[in-house]
C-alpha positions in Angstrom: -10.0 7.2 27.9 -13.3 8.2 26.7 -11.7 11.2 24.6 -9.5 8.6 22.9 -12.4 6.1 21.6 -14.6 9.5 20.3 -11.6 10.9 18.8 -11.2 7.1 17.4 -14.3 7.0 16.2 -14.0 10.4 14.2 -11.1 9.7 12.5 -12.5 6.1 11.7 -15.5 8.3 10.6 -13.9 10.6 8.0 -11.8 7.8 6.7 -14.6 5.9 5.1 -13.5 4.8 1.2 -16.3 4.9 -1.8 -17.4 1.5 -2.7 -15.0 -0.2 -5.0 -16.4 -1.1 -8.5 -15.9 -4.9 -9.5 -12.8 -5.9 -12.1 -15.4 -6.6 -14.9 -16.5 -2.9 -14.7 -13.2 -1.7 -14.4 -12.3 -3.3 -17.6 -15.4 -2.5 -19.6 -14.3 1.3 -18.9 -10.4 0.4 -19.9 -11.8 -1.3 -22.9 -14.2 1.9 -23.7 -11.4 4.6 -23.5 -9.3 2.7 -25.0 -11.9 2.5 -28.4 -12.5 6.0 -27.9 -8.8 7.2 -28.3 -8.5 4.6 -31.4 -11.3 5.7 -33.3 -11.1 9.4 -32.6 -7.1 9.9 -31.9 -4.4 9.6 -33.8 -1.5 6.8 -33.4 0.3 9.1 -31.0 -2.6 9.7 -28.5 -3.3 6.4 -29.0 -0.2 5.0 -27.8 0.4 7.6 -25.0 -3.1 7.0 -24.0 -2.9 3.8 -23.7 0.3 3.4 -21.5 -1.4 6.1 -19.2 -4.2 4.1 -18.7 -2.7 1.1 -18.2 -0.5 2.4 -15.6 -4.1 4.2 -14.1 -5.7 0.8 -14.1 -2.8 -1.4 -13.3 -2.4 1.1 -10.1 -6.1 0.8 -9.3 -5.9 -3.1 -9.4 -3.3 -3.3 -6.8 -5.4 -1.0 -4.5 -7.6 -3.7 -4.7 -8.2 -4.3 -0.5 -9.3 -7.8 -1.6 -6.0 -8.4 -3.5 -4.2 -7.9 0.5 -6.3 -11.0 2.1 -4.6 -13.2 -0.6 -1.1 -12.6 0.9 
């Protein structure tokens, strides 16, 4: 029994996420990249850019562990 709570407690261990950064931030950094590829790409990168991203972000959002207590 006492193998199982260790082992427990080392998976538990190496399982630990990075903090999450707040929305705001996240969309500051959307906002950014998205500037960046207008100003300094052309209409195509601009528009496959900013499809990529969105799907990045929009991805990211709905990781969001505090968007799970909500349901």
């Amino acid at each position: 029994m006492q193998a199982e709570s260790i082992s427990n407690k080392y998976i538990m261990a190496n399982h630990s996420s990075s903090p999450r950064l707040p929305d705001w931030l996240m969309l500051i950094i959307f906002l950014v990249i998205m500037t960046v590829l207008f100003f300094f790409g052309d209409t195509f990168i601009f528009v496959v850019g900013l499809f990529i991203m969105i799907g990045i972000f929009a991805n990211g959002y709905n990781n969001n562990p505090a968007n799970h207590e909500h349901h």
